[in-house]
C-alpha positions in Angstrom: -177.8 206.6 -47.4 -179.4 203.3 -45.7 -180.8 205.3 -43.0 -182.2 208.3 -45.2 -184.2 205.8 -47.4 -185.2 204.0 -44.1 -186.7 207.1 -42.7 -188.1 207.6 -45.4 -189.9 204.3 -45.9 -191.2 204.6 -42.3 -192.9 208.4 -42.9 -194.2 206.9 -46.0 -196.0 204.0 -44.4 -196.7 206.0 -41.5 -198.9 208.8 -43.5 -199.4 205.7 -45.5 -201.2 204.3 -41.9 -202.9 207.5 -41.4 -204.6 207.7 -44.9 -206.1 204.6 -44.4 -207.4 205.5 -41.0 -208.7 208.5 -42.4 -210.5 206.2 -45.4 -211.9 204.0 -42.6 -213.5 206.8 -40.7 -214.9 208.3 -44.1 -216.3 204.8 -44.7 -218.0 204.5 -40.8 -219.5 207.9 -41.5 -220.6 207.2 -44.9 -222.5 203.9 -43.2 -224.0 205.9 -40.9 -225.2 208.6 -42.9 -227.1 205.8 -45.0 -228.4 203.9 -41.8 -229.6 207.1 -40.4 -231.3 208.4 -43.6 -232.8 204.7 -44.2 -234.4 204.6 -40.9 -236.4 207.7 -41.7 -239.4 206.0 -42.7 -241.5 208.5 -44.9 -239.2 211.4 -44.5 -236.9 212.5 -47.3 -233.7 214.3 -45.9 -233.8 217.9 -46.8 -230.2 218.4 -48.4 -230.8 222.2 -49.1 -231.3 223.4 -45.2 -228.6 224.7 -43.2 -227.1 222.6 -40.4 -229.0 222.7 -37.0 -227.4 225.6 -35.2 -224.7 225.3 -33.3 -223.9 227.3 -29.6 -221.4 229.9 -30.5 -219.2 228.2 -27.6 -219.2 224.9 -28.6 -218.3 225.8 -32.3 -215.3 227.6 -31.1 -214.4 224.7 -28.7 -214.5 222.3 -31.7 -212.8 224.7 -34.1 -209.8 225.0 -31.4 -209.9 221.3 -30.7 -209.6 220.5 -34.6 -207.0 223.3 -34.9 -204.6 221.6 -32.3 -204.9 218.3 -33.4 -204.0 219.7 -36.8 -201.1 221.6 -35.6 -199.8 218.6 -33.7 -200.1 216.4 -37.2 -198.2 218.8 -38.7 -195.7 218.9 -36.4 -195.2 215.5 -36.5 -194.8 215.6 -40.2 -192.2 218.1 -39.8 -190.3 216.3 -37.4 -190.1 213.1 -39.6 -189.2 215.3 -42.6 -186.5 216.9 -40.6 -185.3 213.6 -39.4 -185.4 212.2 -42.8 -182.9 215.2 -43.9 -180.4 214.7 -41.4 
């Protein structure tokens, strides 16, 4: 019983970890997004236009990219949940 609640301590404060790193990027991007849109003297950001387009190739290169990296967190979720059950 020790060792369930142990395992399951450890995939708490790891996703605990992750949320936080997650929070941190979301905070750098926020700070940039403000820096950037400061240091546009005299321009107002247009927040109605589309995104510059994107080369077909390098949209699906960053849509597999993300979908991996997904895949293997979710993996690795399942693994400490499958741990944590044993």
């Amino acid at each position: 019983m020790k060792t369930f609640i142990r395992k399951g301590l450890l995939a708490v404060n790891a996703i605990k970890q992750a949320l936080e790193r997650l929070n941190a990027s979301i905070d750098t991007l926020e700070f940039n997004v403000d820096y950037t849109m400061a240091n546009k003297p005299g321009q107002q950001g247009d927040m109605f236009s589309s995104a510059p387009a994107v080369p077909a190739s390098a949209s699906n290169q960053n849509n597999v990219v993300i979908a991996q990296r997904l895949d293997n967190a979710i993996d690795a979720v399942e693994k400490l949940l499958k741990g944590k059950g044993a």
